[in-house]
C-alpha positions as CSV (number, residue, x, y, z in Angstrom):
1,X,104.0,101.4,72.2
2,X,99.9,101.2,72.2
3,X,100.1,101.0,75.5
4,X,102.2,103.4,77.5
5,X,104.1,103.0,81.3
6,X,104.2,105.5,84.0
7,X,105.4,105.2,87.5
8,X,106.7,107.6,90.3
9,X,110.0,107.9,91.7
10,X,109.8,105.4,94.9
11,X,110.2,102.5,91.8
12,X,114.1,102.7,92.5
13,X,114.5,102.9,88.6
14,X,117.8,104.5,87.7
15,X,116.7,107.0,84.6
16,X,118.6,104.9,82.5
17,X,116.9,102.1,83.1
18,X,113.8,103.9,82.8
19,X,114.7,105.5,79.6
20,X,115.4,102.4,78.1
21,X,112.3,100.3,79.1
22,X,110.3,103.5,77.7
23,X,108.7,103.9,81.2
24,X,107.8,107.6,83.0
25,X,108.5,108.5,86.0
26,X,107.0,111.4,87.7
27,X,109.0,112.1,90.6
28,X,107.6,112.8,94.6
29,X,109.5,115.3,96.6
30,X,111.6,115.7,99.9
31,X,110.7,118.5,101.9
32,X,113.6,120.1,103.7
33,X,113.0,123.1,105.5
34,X,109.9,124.5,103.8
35,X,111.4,123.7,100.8
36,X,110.5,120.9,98.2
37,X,113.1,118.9,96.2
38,X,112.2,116.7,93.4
39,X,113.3,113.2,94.5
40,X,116.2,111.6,92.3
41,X,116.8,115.2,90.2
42,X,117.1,117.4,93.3
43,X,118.0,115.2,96.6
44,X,119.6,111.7,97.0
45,X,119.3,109.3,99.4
46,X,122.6,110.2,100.9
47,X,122.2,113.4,101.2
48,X,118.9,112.4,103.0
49,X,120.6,110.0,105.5
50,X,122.9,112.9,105.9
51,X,120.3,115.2,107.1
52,X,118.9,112.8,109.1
53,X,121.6,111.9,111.1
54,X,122.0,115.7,111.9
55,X,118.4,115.9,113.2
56,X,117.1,117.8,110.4
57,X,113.5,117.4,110.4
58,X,112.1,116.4,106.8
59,X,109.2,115.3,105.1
60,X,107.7,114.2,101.9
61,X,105.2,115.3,99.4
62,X,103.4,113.7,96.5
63,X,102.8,114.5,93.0
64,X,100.1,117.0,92.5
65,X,97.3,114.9,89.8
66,X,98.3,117.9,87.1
67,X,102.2,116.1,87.1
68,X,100.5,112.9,86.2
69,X,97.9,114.3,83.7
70,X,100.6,116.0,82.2
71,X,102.4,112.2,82.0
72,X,99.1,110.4,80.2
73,X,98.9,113.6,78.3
74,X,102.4,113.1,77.0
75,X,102.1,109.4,76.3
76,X,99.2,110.4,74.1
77,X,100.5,112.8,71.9
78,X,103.4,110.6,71.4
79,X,101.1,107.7,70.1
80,X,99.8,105.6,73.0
81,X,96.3,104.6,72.9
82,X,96.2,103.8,76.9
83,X,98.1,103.8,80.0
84,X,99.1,101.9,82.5
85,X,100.0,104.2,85.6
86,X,101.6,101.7,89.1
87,X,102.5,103.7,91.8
88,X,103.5,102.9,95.5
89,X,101.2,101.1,98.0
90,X,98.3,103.4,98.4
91,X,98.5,102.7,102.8
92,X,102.2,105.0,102.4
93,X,101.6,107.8,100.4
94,X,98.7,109.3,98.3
95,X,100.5,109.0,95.1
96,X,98.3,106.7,93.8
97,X,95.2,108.7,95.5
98,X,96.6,111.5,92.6
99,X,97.2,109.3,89.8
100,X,93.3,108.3,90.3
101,X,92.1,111.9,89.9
102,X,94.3,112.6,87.1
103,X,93.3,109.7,85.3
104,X,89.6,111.2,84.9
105,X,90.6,113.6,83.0
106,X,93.2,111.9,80.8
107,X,92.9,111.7,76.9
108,X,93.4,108.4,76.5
109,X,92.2,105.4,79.2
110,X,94.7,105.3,82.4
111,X,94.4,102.0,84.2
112,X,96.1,103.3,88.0
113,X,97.5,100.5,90.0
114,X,98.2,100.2,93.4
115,X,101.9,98.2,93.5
116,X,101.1,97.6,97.3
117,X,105.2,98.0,97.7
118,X,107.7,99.9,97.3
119,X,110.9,100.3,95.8
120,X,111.9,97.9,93.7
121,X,108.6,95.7,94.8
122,X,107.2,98.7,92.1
123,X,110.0,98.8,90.0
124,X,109.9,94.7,88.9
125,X,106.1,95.5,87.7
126,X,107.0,98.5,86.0
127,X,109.6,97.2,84.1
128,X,107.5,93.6,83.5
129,X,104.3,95.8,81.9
130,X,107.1,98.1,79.9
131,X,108.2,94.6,79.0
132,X,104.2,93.2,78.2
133,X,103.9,96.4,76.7
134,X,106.5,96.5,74.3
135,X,105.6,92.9,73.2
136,X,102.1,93.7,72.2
137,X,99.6,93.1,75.2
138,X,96.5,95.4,75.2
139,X,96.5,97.2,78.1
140,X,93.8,95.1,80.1
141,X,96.6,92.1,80.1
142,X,99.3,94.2,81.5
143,X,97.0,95.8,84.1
144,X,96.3,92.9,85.4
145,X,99.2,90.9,85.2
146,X,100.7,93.7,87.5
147,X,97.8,93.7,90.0
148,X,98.1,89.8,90.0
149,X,101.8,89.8,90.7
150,X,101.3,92.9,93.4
151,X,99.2,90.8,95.4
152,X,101.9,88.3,96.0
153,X,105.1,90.9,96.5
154,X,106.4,91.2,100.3
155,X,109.4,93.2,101.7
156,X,110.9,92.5,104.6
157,X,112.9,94.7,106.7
158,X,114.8,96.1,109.6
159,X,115.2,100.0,110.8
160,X,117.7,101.3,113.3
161,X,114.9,103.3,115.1
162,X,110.8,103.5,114.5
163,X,111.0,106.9,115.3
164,X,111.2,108.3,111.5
165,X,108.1,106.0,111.1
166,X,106.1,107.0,113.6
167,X,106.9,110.5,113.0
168,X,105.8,110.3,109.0
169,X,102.5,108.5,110.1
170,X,103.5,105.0,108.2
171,X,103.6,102.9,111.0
172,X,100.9,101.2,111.1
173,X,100.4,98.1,113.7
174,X,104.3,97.7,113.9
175,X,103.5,101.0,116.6
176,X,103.1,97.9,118.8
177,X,106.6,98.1,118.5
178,X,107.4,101.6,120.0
179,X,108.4,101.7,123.4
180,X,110.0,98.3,123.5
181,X,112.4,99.6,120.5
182,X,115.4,101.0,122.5
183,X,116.7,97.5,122.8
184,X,115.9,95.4,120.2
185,X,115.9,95.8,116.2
186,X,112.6,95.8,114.6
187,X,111.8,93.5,112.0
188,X,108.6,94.7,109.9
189,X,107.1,93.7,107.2
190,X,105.4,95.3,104.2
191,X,102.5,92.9,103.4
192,X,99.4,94.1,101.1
193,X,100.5,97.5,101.2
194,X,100.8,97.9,105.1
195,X,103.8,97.8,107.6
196,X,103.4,95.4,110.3
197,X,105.3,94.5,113.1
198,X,107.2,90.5,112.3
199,X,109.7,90.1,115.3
200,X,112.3,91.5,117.2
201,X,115.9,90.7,117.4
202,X,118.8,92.0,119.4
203,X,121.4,92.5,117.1
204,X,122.0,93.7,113.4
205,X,123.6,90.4,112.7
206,X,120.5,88.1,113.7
207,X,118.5,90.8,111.8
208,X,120.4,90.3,108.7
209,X,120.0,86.6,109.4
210,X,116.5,86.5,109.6
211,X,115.7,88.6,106.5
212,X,118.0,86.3,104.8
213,X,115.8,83.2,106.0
214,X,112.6,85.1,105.4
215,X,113.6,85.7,101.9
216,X,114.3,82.1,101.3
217,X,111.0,80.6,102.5
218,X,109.5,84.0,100.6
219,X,110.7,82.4,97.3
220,X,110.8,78.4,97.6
221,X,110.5,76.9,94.8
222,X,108.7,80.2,92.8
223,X,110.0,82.0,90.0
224,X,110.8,85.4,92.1
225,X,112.5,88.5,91.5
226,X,114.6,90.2,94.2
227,X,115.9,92.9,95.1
228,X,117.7,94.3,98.3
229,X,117.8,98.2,99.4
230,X,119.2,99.8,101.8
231,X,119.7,103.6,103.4
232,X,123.5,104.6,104.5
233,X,124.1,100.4,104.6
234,X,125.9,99.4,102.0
235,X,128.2,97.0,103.8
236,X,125.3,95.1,105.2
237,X,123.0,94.9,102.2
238,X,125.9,93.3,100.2
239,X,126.6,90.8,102.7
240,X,123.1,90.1,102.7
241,X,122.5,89.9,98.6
242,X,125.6,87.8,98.5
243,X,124.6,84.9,100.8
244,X,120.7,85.5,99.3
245,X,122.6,84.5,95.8
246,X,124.4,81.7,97.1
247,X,121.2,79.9,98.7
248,X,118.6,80.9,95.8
249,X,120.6,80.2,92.6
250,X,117.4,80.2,90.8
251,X,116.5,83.8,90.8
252,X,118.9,85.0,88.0
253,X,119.9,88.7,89.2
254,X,119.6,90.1,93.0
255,X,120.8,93.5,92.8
256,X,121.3,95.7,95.8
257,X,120.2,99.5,95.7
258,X,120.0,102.6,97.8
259,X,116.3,102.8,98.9
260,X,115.6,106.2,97.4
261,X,115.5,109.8,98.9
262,X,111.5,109.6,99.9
263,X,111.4,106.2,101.4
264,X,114.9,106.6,102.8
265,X,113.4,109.7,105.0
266,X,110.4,107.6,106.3
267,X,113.0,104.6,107.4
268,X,115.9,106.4,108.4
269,X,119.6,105.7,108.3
270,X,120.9,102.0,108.3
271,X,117.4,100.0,106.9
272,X,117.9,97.0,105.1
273,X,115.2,95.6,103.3
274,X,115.0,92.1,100.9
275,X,111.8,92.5,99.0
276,X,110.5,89.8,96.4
277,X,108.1,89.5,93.9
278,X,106.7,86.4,92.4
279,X,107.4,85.4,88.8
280,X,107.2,86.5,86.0
């Protein structure tokens, strides 16, 4: 391709699926006990909720600008002309902040996006400009076709405790919430790149209702893609994709997915989050 793909590992793309839309991915890393592990080649997201649980402390690191200059220098000398590089919401994690810098001294032009999102609220543009991409847009289009789409994405979510949050600095205004949190399950949303606080329920059954309803008016009567994640819930983020498919039998393909090792240890054990993305 003339124009060539590159995201980082928070995208929730399996490498398979990665492989085969042609896209990088240049992975962040877990930091467990001074010592770093590549996310989705060295730590998993169970093994994450895992050390959670057991009060491990952990945090997260992103790529150094060399791993992406080595990506763009990669896509060159395998033919590409240009780059498109869309990374997770620039408020989270300074990913994109090292994409920038290592796009100045690419070979070839490297348009850096900022998704706004995260997880799969990255992973639908990625795979839409690998799509774009593959079909011939210059690389202007597919930049912008993703920055168009960002603008509109929104993930909704709940988290057994804020405390992972506020610890990892990513909480935003929903700190409004801490305090008050013993009781009640935070609902948050991720809206232009930034957590805020939405509501608070008292059980994980009216959360699960509510993301469910939030989705629904999310979509109306768009084209949307959607996608729901989850960390150590697997039981609840299938119940909540399966009633999401039966009220929005538009949207051709909700698929539920673990939320990833480096976003898993900034939400903690038991999240569930319904994200959406308008069109293509």
């Amino acid at each position: 391709m003339a124009v060539a793909v590159v995201t980082d590992s928070t995208a929730s793309l399996s490498p398979l699926d990665a492989t085969a839309a042609g896209v990088q991915v240049v992975p962040l890393q877990v930091v467990v006990g001074g010592t770093a592990y590549e996310e989705g080649v060295e730590i998993t997201s169970a093994q994450v909720a895992t050390a959670l649980r057991a009060g491990t402390a952990l945090s997260t690191s992103r790529p150094s600008p060399q791993l992406f200059l080595d990506a763009y220098t990669a896509a060159a000398e395998a033919g590409a002309d240009s780059v498109v590089s869309l990374h997770i919401s620039a408020a989270l994690s300074g990913t994109y902040e090292s994409a920038l810098l290592a796009a100045r001294d690419s070979p070839i032009p490297a348009h850096v996006v900022d998704s706004r999102s995260m997880g799969m609220g990255l992973g639908f543009l990625v795979l839409q400009a690998a799509r774009s991409a593959a079909d011939g847009a210059d690389v202007q289009a597919v930049a912008q076709a993703a920055r168009a789409r960002a603008r509109g994405s929104r993930a909704y979510f709940f988290v057994g405790t804020l405390e992972h949050l506020r610890r990892g600095g990513r909480i935003g205004p929903a700190a409004a919430f801490v305090g008050s949190a013993l009781a009640i399950k935070p609902l948050l949303v991720l809206d232009d790149g930034i957590i805020s606080p939405l509501e608070k329920v008292r059980t994980s059954s009216r959360a699960l209702a509510r993301l469910a309803d939030l989705a629904v008016t999310e979509v109306g009567d768009r084209a949307a893609e959607v996608a729901v994640h989850h960390l150590d819930a697997a039981e609840r983020a299938t119940a909540l994709a399966d009633g999401l498919r039966a009220r929005l039998p538009k949207v051709a393909n909700i698929q539920v997915s673990d939320v990833g090792a480096v976003i898993g240890t900034h939400v903690g054990p038991g999240m569930v989050a319904v994200v959406v993305v308008p069109g293509p």
